[in-house]
SEVO-817561 format. One record per residue (C-alpha): z, x, y; residue in three letters; residue number from 1. Coordinates in steps of 0.2 Angstrom, whole numbers. Example, Ala and Ser with C-alpha at 12.3 -4.5 7.8 and 13.67 -1.06 7.14 Angstrom:
// SEVO-817561
{{39; 62; -22}; 'ala'; 1}
{{36; 68; -5}; 'ser'; 2}
// end
This chain:
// SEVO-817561
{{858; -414; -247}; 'unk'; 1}
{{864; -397; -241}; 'unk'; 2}
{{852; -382; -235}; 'unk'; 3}
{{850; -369; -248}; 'unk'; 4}
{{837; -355; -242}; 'unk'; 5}
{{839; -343; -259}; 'unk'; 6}
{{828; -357; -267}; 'unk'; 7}
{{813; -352; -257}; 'unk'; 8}
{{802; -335; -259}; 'unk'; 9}
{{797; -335; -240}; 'unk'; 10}
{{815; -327; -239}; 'unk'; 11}
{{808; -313; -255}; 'unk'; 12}
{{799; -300; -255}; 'unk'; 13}
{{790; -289; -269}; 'unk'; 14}
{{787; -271; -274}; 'unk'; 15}
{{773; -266; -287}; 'unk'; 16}
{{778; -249; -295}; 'unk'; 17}
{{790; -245; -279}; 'unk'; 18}
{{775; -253; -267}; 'unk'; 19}
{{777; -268; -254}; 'unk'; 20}
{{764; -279; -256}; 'unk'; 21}
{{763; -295; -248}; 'unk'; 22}
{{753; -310; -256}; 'unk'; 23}
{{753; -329; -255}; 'unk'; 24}
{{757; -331; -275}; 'unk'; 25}
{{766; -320; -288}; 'unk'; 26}
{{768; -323; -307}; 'unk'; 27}
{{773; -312; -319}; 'unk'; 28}
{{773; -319; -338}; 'unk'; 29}
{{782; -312; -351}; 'unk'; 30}
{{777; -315; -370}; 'unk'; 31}
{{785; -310; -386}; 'unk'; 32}
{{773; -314; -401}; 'unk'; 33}
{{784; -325; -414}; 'unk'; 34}
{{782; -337; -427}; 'unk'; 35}
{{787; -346; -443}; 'unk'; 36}
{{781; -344; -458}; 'unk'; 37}
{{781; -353; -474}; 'unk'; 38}
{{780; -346; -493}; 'unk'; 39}
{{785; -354; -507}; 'unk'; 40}
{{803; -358; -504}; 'unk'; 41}
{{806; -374; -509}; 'unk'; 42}
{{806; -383; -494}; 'unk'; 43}
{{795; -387; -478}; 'unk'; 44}
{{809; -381; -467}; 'unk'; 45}
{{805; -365; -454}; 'unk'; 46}
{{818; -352; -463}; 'unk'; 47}
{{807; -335; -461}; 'unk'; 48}
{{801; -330; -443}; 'unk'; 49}
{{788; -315; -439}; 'unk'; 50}
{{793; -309; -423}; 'unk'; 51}
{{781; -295; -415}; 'unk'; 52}
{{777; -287; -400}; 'unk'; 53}
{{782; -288; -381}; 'unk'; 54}
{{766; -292; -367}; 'unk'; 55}
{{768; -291; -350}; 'unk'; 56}
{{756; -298; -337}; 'unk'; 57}
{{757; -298; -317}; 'unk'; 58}
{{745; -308; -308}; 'unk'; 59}
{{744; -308; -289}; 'unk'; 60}
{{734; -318; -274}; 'unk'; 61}
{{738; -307; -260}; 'unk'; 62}
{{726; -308; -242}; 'unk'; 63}
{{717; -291; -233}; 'unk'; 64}
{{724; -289; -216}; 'unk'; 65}
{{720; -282; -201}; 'unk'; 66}
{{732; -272; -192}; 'unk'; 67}
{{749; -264; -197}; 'unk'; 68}
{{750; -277; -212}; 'unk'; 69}
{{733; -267; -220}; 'unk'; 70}
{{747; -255; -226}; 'unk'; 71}
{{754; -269; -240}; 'unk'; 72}
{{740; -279; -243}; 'unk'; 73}
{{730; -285; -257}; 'unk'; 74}
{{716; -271; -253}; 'unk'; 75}
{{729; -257; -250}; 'unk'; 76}
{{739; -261; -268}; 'unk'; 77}
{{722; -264; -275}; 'unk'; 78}
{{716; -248; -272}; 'unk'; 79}
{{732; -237; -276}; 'unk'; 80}
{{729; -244; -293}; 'unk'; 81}
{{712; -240; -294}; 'unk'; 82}
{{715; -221; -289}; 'unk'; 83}
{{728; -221; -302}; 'unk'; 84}
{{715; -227; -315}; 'unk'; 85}
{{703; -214; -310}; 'unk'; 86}
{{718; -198; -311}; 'unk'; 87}
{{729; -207; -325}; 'unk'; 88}
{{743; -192; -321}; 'unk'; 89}
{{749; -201; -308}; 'unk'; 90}
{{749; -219; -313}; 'unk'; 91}
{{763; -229; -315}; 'unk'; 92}
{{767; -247; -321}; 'unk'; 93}
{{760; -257; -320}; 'unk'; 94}
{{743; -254; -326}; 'unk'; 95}
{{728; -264; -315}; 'unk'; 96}
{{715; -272; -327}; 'unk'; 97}
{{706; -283; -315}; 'unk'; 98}
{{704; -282; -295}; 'unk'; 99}
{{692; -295; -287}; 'unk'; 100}
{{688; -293; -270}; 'unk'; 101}
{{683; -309; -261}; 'unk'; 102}
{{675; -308; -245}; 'unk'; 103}
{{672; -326; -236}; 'unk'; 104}
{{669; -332; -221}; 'unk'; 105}
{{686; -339; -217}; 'unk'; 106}
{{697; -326; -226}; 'unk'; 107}
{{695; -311; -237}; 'unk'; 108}
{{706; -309; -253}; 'unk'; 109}
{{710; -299; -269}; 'unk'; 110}
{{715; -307; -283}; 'unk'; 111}
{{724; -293; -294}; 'unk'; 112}
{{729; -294; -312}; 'unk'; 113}
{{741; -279; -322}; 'unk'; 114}
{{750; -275; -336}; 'unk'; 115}
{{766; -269; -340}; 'unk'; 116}
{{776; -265; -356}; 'unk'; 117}
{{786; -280; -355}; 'unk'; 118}
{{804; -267; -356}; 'unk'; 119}
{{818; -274; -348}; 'unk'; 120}
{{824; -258; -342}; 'unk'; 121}
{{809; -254; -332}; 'unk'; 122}
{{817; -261; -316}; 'unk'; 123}
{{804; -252; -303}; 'unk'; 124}
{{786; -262; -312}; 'unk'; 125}
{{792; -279; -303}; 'unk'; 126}
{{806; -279; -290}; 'unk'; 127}
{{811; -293; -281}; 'unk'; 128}
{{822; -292; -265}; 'unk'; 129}
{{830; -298; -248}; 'unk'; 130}
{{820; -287; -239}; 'unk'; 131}
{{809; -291; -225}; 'unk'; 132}
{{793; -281; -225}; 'unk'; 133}
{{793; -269; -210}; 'unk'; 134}
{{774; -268; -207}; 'unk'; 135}
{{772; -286; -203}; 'unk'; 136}
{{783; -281; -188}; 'unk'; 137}
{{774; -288; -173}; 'unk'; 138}
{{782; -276; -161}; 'unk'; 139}
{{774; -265; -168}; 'unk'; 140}
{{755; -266; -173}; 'unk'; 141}
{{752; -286; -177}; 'unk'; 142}
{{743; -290; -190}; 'unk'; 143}
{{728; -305; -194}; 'unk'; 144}
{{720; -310; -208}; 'unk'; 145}
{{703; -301; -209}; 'unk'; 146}
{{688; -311; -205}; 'unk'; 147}
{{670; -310; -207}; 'unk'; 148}
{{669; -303; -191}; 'unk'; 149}
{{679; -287; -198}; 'unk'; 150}
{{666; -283; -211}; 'unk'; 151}
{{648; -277; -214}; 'unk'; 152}
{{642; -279; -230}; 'unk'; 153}
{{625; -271; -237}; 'unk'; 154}
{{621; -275; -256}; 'unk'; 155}
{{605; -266; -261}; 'unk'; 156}
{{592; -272; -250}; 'unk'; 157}
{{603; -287; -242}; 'unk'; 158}
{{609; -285; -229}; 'unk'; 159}
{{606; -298; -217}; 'unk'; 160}
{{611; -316; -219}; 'unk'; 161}
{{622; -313; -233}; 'unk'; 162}
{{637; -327; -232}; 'unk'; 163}
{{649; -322; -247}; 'unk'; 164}
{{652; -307; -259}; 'unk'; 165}
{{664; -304; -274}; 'unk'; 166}
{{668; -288; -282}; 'unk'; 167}
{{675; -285; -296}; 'unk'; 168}
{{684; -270; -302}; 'unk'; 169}
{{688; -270; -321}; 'unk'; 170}
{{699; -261; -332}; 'unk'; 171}
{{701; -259; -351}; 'unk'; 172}
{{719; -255; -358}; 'unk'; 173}
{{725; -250; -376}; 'unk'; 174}
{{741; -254; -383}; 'unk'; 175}
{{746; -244; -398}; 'unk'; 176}
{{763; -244; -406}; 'unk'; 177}
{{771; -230; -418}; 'unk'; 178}
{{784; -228; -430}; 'unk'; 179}
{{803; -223; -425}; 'unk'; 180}
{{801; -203; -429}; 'unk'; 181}
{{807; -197; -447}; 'unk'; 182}
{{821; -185; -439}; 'unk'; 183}
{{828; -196; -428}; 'unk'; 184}
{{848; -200; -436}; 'unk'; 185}
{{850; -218; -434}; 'unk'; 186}
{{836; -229; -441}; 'unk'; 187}
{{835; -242; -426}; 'unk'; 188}
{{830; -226; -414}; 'unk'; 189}
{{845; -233; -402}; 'unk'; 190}
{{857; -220; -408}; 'unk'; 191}
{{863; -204; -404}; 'unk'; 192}
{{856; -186; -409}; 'unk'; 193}
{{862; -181; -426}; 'unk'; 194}
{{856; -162; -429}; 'unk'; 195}
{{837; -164; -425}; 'unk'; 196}
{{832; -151; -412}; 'unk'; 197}
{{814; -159; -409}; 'unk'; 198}
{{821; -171; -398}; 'unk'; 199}
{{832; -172; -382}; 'unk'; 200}
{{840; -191; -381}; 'unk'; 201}
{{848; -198; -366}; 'unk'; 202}
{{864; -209; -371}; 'unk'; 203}
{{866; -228; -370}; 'unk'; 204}
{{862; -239; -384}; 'unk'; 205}
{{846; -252; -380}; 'unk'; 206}
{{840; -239; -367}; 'unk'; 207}
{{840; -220; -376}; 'unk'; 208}
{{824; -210; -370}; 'unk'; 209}
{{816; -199; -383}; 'unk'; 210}
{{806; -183; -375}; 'unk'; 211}
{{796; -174; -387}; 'unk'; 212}
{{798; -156; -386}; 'unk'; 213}
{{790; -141; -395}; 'unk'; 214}
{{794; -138; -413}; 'unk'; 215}
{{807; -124; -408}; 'unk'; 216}
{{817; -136; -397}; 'unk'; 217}
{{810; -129; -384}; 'unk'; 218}
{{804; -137; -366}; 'unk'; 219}
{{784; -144; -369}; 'unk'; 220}
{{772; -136; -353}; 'unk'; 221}
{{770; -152; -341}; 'unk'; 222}
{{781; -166; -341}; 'unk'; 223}
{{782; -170; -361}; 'unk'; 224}
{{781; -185; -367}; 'unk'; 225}
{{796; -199; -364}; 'unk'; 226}
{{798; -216; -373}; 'unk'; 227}
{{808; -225; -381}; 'unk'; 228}
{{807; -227; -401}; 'unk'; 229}
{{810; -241; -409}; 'unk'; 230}
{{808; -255; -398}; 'unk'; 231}
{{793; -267; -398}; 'unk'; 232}
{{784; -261; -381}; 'unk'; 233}
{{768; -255; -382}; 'unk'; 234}
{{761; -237; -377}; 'unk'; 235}
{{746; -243; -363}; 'unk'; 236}
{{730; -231; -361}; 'unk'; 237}
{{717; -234; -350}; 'unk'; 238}
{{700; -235; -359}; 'unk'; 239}
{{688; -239; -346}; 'unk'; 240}
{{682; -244; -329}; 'unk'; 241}
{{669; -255; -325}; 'unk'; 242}
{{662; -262; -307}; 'unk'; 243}
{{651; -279; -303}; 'unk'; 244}
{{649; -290; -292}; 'unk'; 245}
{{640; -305; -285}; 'unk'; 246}
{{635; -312; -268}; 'unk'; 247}
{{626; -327; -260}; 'unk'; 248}
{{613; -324; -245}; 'unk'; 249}
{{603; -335; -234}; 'unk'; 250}
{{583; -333; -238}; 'unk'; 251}
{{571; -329; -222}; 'unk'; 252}
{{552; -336; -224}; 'unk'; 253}
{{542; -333; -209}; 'unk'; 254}
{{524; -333; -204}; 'unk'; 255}
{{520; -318; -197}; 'unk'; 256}
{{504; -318; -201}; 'unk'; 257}
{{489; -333; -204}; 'unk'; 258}
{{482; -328; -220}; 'unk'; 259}
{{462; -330; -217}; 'unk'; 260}
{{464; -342; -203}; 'unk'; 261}
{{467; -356; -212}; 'unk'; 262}
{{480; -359; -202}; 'unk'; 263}
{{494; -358; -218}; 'unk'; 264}
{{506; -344; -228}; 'unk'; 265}
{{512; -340; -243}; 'unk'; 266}
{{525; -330; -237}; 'unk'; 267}
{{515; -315; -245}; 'unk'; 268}
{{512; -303; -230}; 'unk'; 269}
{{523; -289; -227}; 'unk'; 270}
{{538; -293; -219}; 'unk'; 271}
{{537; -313; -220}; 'unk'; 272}
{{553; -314; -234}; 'unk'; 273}
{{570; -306; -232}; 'unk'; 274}
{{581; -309; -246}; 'unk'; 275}
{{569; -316; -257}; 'unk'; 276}
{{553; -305; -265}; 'unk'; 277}
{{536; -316; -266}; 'unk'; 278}
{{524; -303; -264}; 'unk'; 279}
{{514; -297; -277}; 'unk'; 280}
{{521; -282; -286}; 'unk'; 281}
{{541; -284; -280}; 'unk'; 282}
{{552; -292; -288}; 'unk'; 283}
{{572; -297; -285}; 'unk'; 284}
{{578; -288; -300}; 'unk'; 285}
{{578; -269; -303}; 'unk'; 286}
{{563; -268; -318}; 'unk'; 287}
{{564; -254; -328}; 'unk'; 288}
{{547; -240; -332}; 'unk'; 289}
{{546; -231; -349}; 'unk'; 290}
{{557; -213; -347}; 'unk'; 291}
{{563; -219; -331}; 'unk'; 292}
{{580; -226; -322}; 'unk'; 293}
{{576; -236; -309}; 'unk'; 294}
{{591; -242; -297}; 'unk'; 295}
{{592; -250; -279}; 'unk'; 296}
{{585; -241; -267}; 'unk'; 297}
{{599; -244; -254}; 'unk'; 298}
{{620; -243; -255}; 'unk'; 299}
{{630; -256; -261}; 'unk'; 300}
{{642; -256; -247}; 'unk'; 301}
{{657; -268; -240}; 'unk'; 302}
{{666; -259; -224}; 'unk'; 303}
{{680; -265; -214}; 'unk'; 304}
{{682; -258; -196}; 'unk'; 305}
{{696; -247; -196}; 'unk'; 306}
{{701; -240; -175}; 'unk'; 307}
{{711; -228; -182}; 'unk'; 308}
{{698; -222; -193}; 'unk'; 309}
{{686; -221; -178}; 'unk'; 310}
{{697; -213; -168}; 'unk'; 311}
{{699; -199; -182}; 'unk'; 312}
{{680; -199; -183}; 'unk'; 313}
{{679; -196; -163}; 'unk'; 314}
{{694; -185; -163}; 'unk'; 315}
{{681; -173; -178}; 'unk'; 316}
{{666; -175; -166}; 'unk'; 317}
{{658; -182; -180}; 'unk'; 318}
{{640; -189; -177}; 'unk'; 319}
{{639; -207; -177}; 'unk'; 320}
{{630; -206; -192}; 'unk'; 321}
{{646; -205; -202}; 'unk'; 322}
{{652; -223; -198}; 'unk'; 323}
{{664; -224; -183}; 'unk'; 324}
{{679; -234; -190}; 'unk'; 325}
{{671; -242; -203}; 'unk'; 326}
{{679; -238; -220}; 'unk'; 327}
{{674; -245; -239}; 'unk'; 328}
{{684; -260; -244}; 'unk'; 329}
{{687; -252; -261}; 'unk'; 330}
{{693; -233; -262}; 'unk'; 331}
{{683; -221; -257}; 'unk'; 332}
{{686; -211; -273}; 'unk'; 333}
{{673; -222; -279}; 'unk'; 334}
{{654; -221; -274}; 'unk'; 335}
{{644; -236; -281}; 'unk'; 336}
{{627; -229; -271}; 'unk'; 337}
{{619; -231; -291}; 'unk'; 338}
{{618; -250; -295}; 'unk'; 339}
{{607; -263; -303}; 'unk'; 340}
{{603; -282; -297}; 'unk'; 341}
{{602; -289; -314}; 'unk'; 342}
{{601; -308; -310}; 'unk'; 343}
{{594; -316; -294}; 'unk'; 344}
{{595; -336; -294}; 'unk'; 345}
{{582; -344; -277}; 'unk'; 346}
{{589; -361; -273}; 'unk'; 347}
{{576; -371; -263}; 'unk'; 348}
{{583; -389; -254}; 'unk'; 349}
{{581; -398; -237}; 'unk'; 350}
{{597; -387; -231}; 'unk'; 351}
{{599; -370; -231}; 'unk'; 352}
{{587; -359; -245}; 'unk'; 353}
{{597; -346; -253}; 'unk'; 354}
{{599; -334; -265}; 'unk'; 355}
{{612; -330; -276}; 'unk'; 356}
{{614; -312; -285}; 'unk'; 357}
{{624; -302; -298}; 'unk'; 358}
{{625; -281; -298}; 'unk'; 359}
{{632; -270; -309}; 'unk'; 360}
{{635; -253; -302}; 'unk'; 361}
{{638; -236; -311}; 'unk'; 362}
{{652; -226; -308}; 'unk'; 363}
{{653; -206; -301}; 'unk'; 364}
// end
C-alpha cells in the first residue's frame, strides 16, 4: 500500500481563537437540531421536517508542560479563556464552559470543553494547518510533561501526603436567538441595504454583517454591535463561573502520646492525625454557626515552579515570602483563598488509609 502522511494529525496542528494549542486529542461536533414530523396527512411517510438551530462544541485533552511548550498547553489556553470569561470585552470564540485540571502523579492535564456558534464563516474558532508548532522547538527551551515533582499543592488544611487533585472550572453560557430586524429589505436578511439607515451591511450573500448603529445612522460609542441576521447561530452570553474541586490524600495516625499509660491511643492527642480530624471538637468539613460564614482556614493552592518567574521575583528583591518561581496553576486573576470542604470520605484497609475530599471555593 503506498505512504500517505496527510491521513495522519501528527502532521496538524490547531489554533483556538487564533491560539496554538497542543493536545493528545481534538473533536469538534457540529449539530443542527432536525426532525420529522407527522400530522394528519394521510400517510406514515416523513413529508414535513422541523429543522432548528446550529450547536457547536470543542472538546480538547491537551497535557501541562514544562519548559518553552507552557506557552501552548492545556494550562496556557485554559487560562486565556478563563481571563476572557472574567472581562467578556475581550473574549472570543469559542466560549470555555468547563476546564478540569488534573494533577497526577504520572502526568498533569486539562481537559477543556467550549462552544461556538456553529457559523461556517467563522474560520479563526477552529483552524486546522501544516504548521509545526514553534515553541516545541528544542533548540530553543525543551519542553517535558510536568510531573508531580513540578507542583505543590495545598487544599485547605492538606498539604502533606496529598497523591492527586482535580479542579474544575465551570462556566454557564446562554444561547438566545432574535428575529431578522423589521427594516432590513430582503426578508432572508442575506440581502443588500434597500434605504434603511439604521444598519451598515457588508456585501456577500450567506455572509452579510449587520452593525447596529444609533437611530440617526450614526456611528454607536464602542464597537457596536455585529451579527448576522437571519441565520440559525445562536448569540452566546456568559451567565456564570463557578470553581470545585476534589483530591485524595494519604492519612497519618501516630502515637505521640500514651493516653494514661495504658500503653494504647486513639489517635485523639494533638498532633497524632494529619489529614483526618478524630479529636473531639474538629471535624473534616467546614460546619457552619448561626450569623456566621465559616471557610477553611488556609489557601487552596496548586503552583507550578516557573524559573523565569523566579528569576522575575529575585530581579524585584522580593522577599521570599512572595513564592520564588512558584506560580498558580489556574490564573492568577482568580483568588480561591475562600473555600468550603463539603464532603470528606476516610477509607480504612490493610493498604494505604486515605481520604478523599470535595471543595467548593467562592470567587473575588
Amino acid at each position: 500500500m503506498p505512504i500517505n502522511n496527510n491521513l495522519f494529525g501528527v502532521y496538524k496542528s490547531v489554533k483556538l481563537g487564533g491560539r496554538e494549542v497542543v493536545a493528545s486529542s481534538f473533536s469538534r461536533n457540529r449539530n443542527m437540531q432536525a426532525s420529522s414530523i407527522n400530522y394528519v396527512q394521510g400517510t406514515p411517510k416523513a413529508r414535513v421536517m422541523d429543522i432548528g438551530t446550529v450547536d457547536e462544541t470543542i472538546s480538547i485533552e491537551a497535557p501541562i508542560f514544562v519548559g518553552a511548550g507552557s506557552t501552548v498547553d492545556g494550562r496556557n489556553i485554559a487560562n486565556q479563556k478563563i481571563r476572557e470569561i472574567l472581562n467578556p470585552q475581550t473574549a472570543v470564540l469559542p466560549i470555555l464552559t468547563a476546564a478540569n485540571f488534573s494533577i497526577g502523579q504520572d502526568s498533569s492535564s486539562v481537559s477543556l470543553t467550549l462552544e461556538s456558534d456553529g457559523d461556517p464563516n467563522n474560520t479563526t474558532a477552529f483552524e486546522i494547518s501544516s504548521s509545526s508548532v514553534e515553541a516545541l522547538n528544542p533548540l530553543g527551551t525543551p519542553t517535558r510533561l510536568a510531573k508531580f515533582y513540578d507542583i505543590r499543592v495545598q487544599i485547605g488544611s492538606r498539604k502533606y501526603f496529598v497523591m492527586s487533585a482535580t479542579i474544575n472550572v465551570s462556566a454557564t453560557t446562554d444561547k438566545k436567538y432574535f428575529f431578522i430586524p423589521g427594516d432590513w429589505n430582503d426578508y432572508r436578511g442575506w440581502g443588500t441595504l434597500g434605504g434603511a439607515t439604521g444598519y451598515d451591511v457588508g456585501t456577500g450573500v450567506g455572509s452579510t454583517n449587520l452593525t447596529i448603529r444609533n437611530a440617526d445612522g450614526s456611528a454607536r460609542s464602542g464597537s457596536g454591535i455585529t451579527f448576522q441576521p437571519g441565520n440559525q447561530f445562536p448569540f452566546i452570553g456568559i451567565s456564570g463561573l463557578k470553581i470545585s474541586g476534589n483530591g485524595k490524600a494519604a492519612v497519618l495516625l501516630e502515637n505521640l502520646t500514651d493516653s494514661g499509660g495504658t500503653g494504647t491511643s486513639s489517635f485523639l492527642d494533638t498532633n497524632e492525625s494529619i489529614n483526618l480530624s478524630v479529636q473531639s471538637g474538629t471535624t473534616d468539613i467546614t460546619l457552619q454557626d448561626p450569623g456566621v460564614v465559616r471557610y477553611e482556614n488556609a489557601d487552596f493552592r496548586v503552583e507550578i515552579y516557573d524559573p523565569i518567574w523566579h528569576a522575575a521575583q529575585t530581579a524585584g528583591n522580593l522577599t521570599p515570602s512572595a513564592g520564588f518561581g512558584w506560580t498558580s496553576l489556574l490564573s492568577t486573576d482568580i483568588d480561591t483563598s475562600r473555600a468550603i470542604v463539603h464532603t470528606s470520605n476516610f477509607s480504612l484497609t490493610p493498604g494505604l488509609m486515605t481520604v478523599d475530599f470535595n471543595f467548593i471555593t467562592w470567587i473575588k
